[in-house]
C-alpha positions as CSV (number, residue, x, y, z in Angstrom):
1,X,64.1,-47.0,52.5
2,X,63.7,-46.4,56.2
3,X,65.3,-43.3,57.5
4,X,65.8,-41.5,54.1
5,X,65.3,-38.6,53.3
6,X,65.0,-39.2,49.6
7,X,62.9,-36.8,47.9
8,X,61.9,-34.5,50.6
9,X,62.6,-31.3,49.0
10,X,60.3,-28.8,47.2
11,X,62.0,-29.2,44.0
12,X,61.3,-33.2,43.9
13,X,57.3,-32.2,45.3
14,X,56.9,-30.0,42.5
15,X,58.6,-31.7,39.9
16,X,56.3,-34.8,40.9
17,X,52.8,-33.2,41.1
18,X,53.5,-31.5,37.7
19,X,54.3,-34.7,36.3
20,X,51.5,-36.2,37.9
21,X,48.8,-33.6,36.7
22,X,50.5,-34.4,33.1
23,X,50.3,-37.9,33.2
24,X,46.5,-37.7,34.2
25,X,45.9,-34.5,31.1
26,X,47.5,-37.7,28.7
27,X,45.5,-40.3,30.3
28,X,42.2,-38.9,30.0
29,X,43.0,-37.4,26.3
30,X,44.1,-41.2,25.8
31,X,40.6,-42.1,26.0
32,X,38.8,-39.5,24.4
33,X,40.7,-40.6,21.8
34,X,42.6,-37.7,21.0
35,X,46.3,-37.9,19.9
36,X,47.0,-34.0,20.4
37,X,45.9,-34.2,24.0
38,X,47.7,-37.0,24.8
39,X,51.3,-35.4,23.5
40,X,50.3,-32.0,25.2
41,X,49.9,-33.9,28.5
42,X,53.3,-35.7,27.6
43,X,55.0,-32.1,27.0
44,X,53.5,-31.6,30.8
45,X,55.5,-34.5,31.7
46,X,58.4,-33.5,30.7
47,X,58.4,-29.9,31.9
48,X,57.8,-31.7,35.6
49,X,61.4,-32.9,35.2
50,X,62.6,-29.8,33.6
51,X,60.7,-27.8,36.9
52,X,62.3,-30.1,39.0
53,X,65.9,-30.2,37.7
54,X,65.9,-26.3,37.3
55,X,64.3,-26.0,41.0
56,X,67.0,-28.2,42.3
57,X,69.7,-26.1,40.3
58,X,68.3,-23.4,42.5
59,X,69.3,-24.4,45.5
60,X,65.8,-26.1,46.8
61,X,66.5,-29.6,46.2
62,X,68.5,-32.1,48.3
63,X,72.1,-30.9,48.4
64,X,75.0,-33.6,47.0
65,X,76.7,-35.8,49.2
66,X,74.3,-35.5,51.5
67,X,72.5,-38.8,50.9
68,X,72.3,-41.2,53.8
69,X,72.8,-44.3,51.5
70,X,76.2,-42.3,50.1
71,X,78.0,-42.3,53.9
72,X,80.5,-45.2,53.3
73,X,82.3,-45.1,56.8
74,X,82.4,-48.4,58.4
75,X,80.0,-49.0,61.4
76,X,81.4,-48.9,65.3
77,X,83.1,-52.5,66.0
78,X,84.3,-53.4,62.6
């Protein structure tokens, strides 16, 4: 999506890399063969979202409406 700004907001960063750093914590306990490594890294997963929904509750994420894709109005000429 060309021209969108989509995620460029310290609420979706964070929530992303902490995510991120989870899904790598579960990966590497998934081959060490260790079941309570891989959920703790999958409770790291989740609190990404949670950081990110509560960050964006805050006021740092991308405020509503605001959306490029969302702007219905018809184009010059039509």
């Amino acid at each position: 999506m060309a021209g969108s700004s989509h995620g460029h907001t310290p609420a979706a960063w964070t929530g992303v890399i902490i995510a991120f750093i989870g899904f790598c914590v579960s990966g590497a306990f998934m081959v060490m063969a260790s079941p309570v490594g891989f959920w703790a890294g999958m409770v790291i997963v989740a609190l990404g979202g949670v950081v990110g929904m509560a960050m964006r509750a805050a006021g740092l994420g991308q405020p509503k409406g605001t959306h490029p894709v969302h702007d219905v109005t018809p184009a010059a000429g039509n």
